[in-house]
C-alpha positions as CSV (number, residue, x, y, z in Angstrom):
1,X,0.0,0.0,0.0
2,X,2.8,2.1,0.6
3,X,4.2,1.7,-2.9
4,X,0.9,3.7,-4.4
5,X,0.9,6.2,-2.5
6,X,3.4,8.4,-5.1
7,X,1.7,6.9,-8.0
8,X,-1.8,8.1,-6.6
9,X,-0.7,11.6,-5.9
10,X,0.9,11.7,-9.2
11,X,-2.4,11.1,-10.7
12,X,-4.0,13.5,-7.5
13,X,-1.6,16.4,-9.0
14,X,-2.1,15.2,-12.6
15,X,-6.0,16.3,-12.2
16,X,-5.6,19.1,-10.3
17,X,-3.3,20.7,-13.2
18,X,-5.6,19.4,-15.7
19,X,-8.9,21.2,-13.9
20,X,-6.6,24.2,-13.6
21,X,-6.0,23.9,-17.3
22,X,-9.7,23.7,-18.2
23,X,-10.9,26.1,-15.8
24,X,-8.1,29.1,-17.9
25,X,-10.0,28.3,-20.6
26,X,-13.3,30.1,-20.0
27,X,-13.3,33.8,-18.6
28,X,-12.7,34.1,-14.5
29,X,-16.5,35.5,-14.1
30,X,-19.2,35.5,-16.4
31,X,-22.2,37.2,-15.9
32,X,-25.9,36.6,-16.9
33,X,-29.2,38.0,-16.6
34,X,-32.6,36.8,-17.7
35,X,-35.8,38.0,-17.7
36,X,-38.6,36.0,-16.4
37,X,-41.8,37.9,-17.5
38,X,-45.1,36.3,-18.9
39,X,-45.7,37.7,-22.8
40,X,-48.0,40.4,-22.2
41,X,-46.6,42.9,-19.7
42,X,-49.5,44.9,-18.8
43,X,-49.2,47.8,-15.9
44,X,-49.3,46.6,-12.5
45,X,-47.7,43.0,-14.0
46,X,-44.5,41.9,-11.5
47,X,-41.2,40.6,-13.6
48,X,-38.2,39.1,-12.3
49,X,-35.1,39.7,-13.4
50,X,-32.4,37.1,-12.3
51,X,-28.6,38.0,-12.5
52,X,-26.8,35.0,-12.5
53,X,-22.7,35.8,-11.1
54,X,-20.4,32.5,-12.2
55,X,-17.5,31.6,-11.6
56,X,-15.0,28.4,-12.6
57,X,-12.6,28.9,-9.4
58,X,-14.5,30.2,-6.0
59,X,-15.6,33.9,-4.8
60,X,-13.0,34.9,-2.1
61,X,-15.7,37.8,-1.1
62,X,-19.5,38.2,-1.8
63,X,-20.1,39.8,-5.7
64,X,-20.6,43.8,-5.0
65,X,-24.0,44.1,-6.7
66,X,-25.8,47.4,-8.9
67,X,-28.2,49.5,-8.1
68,X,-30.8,49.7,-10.9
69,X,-33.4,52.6,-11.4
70,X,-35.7,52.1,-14.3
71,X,-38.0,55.0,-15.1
72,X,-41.9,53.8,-14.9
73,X,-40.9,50.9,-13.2
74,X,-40.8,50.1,-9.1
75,X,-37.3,48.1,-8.1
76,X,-37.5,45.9,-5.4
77,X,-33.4,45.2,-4.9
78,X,-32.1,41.5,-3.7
79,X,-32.1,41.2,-0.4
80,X,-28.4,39.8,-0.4
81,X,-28.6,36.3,-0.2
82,X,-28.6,34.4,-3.5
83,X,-29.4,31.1,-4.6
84,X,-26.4,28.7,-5.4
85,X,-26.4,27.7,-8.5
86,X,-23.9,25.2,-10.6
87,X,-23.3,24.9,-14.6
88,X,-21.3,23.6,-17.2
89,X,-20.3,25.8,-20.0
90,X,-17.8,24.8,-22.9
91,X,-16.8,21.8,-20.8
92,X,-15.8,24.1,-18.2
93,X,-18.0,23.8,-14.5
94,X,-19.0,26.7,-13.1
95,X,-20.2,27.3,-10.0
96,X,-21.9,30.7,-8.7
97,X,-25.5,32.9,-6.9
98,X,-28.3,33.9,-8.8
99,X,-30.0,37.4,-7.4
100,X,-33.6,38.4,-8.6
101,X,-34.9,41.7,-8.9
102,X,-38.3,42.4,-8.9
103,X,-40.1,44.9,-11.5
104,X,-43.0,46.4,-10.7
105,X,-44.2,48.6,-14.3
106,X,-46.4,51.0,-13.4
107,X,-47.0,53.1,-16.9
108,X,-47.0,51.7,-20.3
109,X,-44.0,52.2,-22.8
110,X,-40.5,50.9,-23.9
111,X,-38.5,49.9,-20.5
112,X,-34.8,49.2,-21.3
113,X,-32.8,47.6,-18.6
114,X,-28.7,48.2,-19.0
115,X,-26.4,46.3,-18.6
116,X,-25.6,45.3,-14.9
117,X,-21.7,45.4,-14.0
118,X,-20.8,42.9,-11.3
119,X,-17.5,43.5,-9.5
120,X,-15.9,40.7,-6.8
121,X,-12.7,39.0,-6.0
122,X,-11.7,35.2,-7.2
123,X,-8.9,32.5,-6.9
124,X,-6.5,31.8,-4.6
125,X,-4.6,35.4,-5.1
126,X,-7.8,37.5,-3.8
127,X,-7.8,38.6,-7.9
128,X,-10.3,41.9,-8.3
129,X,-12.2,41.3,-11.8
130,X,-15.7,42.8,-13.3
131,X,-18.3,41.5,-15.8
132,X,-21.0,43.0,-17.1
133,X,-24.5,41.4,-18.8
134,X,-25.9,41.8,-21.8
135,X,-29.0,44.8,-22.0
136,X,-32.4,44.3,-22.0
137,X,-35.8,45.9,-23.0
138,X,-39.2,44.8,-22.8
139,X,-42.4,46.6,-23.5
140,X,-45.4,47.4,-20.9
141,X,-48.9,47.7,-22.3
142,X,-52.2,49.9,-21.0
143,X,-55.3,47.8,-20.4
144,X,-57.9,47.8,-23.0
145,X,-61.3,48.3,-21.0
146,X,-62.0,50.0,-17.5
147,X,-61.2,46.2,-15.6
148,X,-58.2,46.4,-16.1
149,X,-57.2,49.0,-13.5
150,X,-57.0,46.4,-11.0
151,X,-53.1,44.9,-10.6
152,X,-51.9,42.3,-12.4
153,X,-51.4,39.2,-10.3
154,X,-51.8,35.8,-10.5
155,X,-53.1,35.0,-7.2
156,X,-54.9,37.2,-5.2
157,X,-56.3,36.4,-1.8
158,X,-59.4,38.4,-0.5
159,X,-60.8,38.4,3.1
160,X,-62.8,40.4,5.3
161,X,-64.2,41.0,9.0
162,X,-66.4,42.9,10.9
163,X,-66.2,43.7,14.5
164,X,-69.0,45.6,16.6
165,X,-68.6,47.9,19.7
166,X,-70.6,47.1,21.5
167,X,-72.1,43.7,20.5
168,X,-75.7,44.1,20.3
169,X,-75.2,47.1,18.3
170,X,-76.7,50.7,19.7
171,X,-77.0,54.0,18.3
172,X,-74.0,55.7,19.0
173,X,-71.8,52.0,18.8
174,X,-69.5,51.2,16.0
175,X,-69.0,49.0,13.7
176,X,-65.4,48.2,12.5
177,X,-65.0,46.4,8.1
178,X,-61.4,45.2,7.4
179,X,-60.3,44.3,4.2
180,X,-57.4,42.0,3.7
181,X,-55.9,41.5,0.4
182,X,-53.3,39.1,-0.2
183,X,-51.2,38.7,-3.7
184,X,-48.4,36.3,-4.4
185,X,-45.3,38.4,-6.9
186,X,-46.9,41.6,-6.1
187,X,-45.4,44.4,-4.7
188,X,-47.8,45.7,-1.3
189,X,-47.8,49.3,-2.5
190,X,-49.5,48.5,-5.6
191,X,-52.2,46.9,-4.4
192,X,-55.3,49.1,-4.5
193,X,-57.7,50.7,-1.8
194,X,-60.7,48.8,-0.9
195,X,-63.6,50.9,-2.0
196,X,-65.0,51.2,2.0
197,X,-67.5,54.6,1.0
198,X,-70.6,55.9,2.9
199,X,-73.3,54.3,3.6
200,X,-76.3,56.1,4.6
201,X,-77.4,55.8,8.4
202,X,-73.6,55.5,9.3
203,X,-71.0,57.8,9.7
204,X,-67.4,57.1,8.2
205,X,-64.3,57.1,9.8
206,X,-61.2,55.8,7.7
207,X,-58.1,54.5,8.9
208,X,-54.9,54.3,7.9
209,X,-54.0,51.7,5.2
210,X,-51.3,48.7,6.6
211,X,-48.6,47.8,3.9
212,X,-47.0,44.9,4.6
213,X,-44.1,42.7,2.2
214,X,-44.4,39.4,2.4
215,X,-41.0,37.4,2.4
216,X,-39.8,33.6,2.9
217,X,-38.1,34.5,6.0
218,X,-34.5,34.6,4.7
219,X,-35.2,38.0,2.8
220,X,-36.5,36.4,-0.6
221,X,-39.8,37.9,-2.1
222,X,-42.8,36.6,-2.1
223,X,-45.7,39.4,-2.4
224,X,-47.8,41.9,-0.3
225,X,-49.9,42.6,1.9
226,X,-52.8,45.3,2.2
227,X,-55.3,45.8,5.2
228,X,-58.1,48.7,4.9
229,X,-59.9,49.3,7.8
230,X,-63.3,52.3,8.4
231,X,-64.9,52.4,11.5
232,X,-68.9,53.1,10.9
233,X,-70.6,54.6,14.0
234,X,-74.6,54.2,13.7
235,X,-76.5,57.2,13.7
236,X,-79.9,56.1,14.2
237,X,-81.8,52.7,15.6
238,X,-83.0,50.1,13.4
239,X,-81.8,47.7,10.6
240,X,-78.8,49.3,9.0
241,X,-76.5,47.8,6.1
242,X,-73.2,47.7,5.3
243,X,-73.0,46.6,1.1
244,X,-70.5,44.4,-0.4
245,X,-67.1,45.6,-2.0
246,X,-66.0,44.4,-5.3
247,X,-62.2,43.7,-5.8
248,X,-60.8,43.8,-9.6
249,X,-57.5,42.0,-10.9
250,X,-55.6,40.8,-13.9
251,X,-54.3,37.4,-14.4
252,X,-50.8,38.1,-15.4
253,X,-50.8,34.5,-16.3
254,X,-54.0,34.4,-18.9
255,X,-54.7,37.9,-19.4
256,X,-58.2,37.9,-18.4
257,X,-59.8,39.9,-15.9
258,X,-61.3,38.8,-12.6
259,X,-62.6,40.0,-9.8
260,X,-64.4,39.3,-6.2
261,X,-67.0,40.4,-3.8
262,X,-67.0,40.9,-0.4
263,X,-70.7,40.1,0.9
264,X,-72.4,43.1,2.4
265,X,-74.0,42.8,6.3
266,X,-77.2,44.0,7.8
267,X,-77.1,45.3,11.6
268,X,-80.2,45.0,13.8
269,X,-79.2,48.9,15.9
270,X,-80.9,49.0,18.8
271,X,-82.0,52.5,20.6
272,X,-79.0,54.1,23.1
273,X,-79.9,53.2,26.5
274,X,-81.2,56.7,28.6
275,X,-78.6,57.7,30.7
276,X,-80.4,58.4,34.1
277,X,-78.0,61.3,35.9
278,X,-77.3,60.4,39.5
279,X,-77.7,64.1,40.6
280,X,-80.1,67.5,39.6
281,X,-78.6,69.5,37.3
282,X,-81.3,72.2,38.3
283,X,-80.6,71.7,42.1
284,X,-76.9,72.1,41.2
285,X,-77.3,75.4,39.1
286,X,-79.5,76.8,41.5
287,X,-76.6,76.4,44.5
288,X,-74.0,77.7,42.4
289,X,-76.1,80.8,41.7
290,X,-76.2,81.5,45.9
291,X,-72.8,80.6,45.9
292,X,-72.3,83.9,43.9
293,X,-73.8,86.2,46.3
294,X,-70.4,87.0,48.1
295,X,-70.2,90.0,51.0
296,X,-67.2,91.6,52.0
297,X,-67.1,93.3,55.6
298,X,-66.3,97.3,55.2
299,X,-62.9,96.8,57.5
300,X,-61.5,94.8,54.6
301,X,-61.7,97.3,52.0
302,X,-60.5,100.0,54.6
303,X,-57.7,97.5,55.2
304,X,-57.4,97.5,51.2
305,X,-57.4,100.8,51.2
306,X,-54.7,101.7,53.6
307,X,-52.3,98.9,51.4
308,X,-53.0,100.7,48.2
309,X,-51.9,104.0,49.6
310,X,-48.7,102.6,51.5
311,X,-48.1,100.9,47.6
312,X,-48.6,104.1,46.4
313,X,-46.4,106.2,48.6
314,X,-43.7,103.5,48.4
315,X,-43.6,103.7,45.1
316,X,-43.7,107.5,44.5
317,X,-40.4,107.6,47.0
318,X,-38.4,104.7,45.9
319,X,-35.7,106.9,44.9
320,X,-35.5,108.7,48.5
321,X,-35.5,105.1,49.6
322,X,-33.0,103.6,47.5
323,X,-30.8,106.7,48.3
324,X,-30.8,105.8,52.1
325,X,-30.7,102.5,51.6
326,X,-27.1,103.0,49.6
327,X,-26.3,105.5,52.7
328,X,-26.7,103.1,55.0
329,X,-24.7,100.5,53.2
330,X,-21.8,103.2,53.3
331,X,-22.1,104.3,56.8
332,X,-21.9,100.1,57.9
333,X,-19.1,99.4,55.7
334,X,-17.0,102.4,57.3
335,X,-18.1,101.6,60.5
336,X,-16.8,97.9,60.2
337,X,-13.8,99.3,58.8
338,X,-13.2,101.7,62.1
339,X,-13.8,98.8,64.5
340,X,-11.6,96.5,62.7
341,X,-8.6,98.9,63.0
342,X,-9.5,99.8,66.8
343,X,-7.1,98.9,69.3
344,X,-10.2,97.0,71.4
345,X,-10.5,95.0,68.3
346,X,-6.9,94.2,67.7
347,X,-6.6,93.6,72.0
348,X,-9.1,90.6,71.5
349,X,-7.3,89.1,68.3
350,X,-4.3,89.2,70.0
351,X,-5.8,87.0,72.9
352,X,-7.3,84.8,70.4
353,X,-3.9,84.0,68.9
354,X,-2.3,83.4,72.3
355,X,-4.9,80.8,73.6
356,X,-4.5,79.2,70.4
357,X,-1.3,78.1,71.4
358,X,0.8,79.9,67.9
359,X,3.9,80.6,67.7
360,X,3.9,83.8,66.1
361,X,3.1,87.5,67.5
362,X,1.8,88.7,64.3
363,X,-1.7,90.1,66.2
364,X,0.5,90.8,69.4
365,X,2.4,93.5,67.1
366,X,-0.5,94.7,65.6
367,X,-2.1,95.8,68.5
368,X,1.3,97.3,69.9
369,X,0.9,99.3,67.5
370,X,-2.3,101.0,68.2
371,X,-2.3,100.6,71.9
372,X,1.3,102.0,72.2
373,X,1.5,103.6,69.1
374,X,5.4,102.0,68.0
375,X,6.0,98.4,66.6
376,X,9.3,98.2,69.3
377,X,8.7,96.4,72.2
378,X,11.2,97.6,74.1
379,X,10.7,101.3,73.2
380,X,6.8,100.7,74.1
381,X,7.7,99.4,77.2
382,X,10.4,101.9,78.3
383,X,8.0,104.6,80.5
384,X,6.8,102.0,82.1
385,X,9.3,101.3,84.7
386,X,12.6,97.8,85.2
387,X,9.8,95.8,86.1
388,X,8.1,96.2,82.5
389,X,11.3,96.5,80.4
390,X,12.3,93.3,82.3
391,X,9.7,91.1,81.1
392,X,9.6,92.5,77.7
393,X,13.3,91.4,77.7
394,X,12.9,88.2,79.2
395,X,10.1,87.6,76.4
396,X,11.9,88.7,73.6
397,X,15.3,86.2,74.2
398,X,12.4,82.8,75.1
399,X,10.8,84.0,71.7
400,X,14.3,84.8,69.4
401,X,16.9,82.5,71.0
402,X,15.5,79.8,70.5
403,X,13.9,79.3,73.8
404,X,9.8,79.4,72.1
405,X,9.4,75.3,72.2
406,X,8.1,76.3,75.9
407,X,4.3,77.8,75.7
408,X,5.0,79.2,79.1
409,X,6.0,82.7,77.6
410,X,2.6,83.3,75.6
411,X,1.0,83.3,78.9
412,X,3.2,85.2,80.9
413,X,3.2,87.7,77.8
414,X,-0.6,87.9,77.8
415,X,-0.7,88.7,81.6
416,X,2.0,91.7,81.3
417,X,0.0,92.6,78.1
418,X,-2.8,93.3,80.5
419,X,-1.2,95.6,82.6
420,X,0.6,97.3,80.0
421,X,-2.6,98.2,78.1
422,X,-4.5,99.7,81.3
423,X,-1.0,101.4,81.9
424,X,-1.4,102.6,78.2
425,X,-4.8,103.4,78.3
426,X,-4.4,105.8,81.7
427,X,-1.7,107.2,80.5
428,X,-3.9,108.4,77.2
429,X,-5.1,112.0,77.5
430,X,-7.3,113.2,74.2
431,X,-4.9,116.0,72.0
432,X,-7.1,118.6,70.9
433,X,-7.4,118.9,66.9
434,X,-5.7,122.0,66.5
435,X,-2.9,120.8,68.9
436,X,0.7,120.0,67.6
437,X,1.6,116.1,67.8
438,X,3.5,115.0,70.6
439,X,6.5,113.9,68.3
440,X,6.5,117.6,67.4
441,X,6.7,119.2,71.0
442,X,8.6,117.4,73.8
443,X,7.7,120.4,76.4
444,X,4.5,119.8,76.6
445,X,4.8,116.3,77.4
446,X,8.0,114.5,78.1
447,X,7.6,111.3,78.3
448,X,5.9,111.5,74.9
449,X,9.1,111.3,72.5
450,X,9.2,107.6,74.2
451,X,4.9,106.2,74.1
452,X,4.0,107.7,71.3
453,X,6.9,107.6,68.8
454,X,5.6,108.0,64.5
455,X,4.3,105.6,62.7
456,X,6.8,105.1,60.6
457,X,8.5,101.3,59.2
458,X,7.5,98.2,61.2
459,X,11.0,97.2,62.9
460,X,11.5,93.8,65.0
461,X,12.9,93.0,67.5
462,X,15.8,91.0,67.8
């Protein structure tokens, strides 16, 4: 067995060339179409025109297909899947899809169909070729007689239905006639209207039309669908008819005209049932006229009064009002500016700080320098006797030699701050306005040149 295995793939690769030979022969894609229509095409007749895409190797990706627009003529498109098809041609097997398009005519004359150019990719190298088919024409022809307005089919399928609302019928109920028509090849749009018209003793509501394509379920054609529906509400009680409806068709097949009716109904309407109201509309009117008779006490429209005129003079001195109101504003803002640079101000932000536990004496200076009107300690400090200057010293070298770890000195700070400031604050005596400053004469106060040096540069103490 071993011995024929080279021999049989000799023979293997001897076909294989062979096919491969036969298959060059013939072109790489050929393309077809054909035109299945009966020998009359009338208006309203459905053709189909099948576009067969061959091949003697295999597609590497689906054939890109054309769009086709025909004038007169309604184009239903393949859906995208196409039969399989297989062929021999010269000798040479061909295998391929065949896609249908469906033509609708819906005027007389000369149709011409061009020629469809197919593009896809074949072989083993992916190869990107095109074909093209071979044009066609075909002629559409008017009906001879008034019958044939009805669309060309070959079967057609004709229902309908009646529901009632409510069932006895009343005056005032309403009866609901659907039509269903059903045609195999025929596109849903060219189906026409059921002729649902008036009817005396019934009033006529119609409703929308439903247009449905009926397929195979893998997107293939098959026909349409057409549901006409009218809702008839009874006017009046008695015995009231609905007539029948006549449907007319052309056998694309034979030619001939046919058509079919719809039997009419007859409705026994029965009088509305009274409506008994579970209340007196007279009683009710007449309480809704006492209802009406409204009084309003006299100290209400003195209290109206009084509102209006307030309104009134509110609104004649808005402008006074607004005036004040911006005055006020002004007057607040400065007077929150004057307390916030006050020494009693500053005095509490200072204690703030030093409960806090910081250590910095940034609000300690500031109110130094409104209480004892000098950023220097030690200057500040210096009318105030050893005992003063002492413990300003002793604070200063805890604070800047590097002695402020220990929270000891903000407290002992904070108590001499307190005897400083009622020292200060005895010690103040009002300068009259047209007075010189202190800085300016030394007579008149000595110790002056020392409490109450300028407010010049902010200096620190080291």
């Amino acid at each position: 067995m071993i011995r024929w295995q080279p021999v049989l793939l000799s023979v293997a690769l001897l076909l294989g060339l062979s096919a491969s030979t036969h298959a060059q022969d013939g072109p790489v894609m050929q393309v077809t179409a054909r035109l299945q229509a009966p020998a009359d095409v009338v208006a309203g007749t459905t053709l189909r025109l099948e576009l067969e895409v061959m091949t003697p190797t295999w597609f590497t990706q689906p054939p890109q297909l054309p769009g086709l627009d025909l004038p007169g003529v309604m184009v239903t498109p393949p859906s995208g899947q196409g039969d399989i098809v297989h062929d021999k041609r010269n000798g040479v097997a061909y295998s391929g899809l065949r896609y249908t398009y469906i033509l609708s005519p819906t005027a007389p004359g000369a149709v011409q169909i061009p020629a469809l150019t197919v593009s896809a990719q074949v072989g083993p190298g992916k190869r990107a070729i095109t074909a093209s088919s071979s044009p066609l024409s075909f002629s559409v022809q008017a009906g001879s007689d008034t019958g044939s307005q009805g669309v060309a089919t070959g079967q057609l399928n004709v229902s309908q239905d009646f529901s009632l609302a409510p069932n006895p019928l009343v005056a005032g109920g309403r009866v609901t006639r659907s039509v269903t028509q059903r045609a195999d090849g025929v596109q849903a749009m060219l189906l026409p209207a059921a002729p649902l018209i008036n009817v005396p003793g019934f009033k006529r509501y119609p409703r929308e039309p439903e247009v449905t394509t009926l397929t195979d379920g893998r997107g293939g054609f098959i026909g349409g669908q057409r549901i006409d529906r009218a809702d008839y509400i009874a006017q009046q009680a008695g015995t009231l008819s609905l007539p029948a409806v006549t449907l007319h068709w052309r056998d694309s097949a034979s030619g001939q005209l046919r058509q079919q009716e719809l039997p009419g109904q007859t409705f026994a309407v029965g009088a509305a049932p009274s409506a008994t109201p579970p209340f007196s509309l007279a009683d009710d009117l007449a309480q809704l006229r006492h209802g009406l008779r409204w009084v309003l006490p006299a100290a209400w429209l003195a209290w109206a009064g009084g509102v209006a005129l307030v309104a009134l003079a509110l609104w004649l001195t808005w402008p006074w009002w607004r005036r004040g109101g911006q005055a006020l504003r002004a007057w607040v803002w400065r007077a929150r500016v004057r307390r916030r640079a006050s020494e009693p101000w500053h005095w509490h932000a200072w204690r703030r700080e030093a409960r806090q536990g910081k250590a910095t004496l940034s609000a300690f200076y500031r109110w130094l320098a409104r209480a004892a009107g000098t950023n220097d300690l030690r200057a500040a400090v210096a009318p105030l006797g050893d005992p003063a200057c002492a413990t300003a010293a002793a604070t200063l070298r805890q604070v800047y030699a590097g002695q402020g770890r220990d929270a000891s000195w903000r407290t002992g700070l904070l108590a001499a701050s307190r005897l400083w400031r009622r020292a200060w604050r005895a010690r103040c005596v009002p300068v009259p306005a047209y007075a010189l400053p202190p800085i300016l004469n030394p007579g008149l106060n000595p110790g002056a040149t020392t409490a109450r040096p300028s407010r010049g540069t902010r200096t620190k103490d080291q």
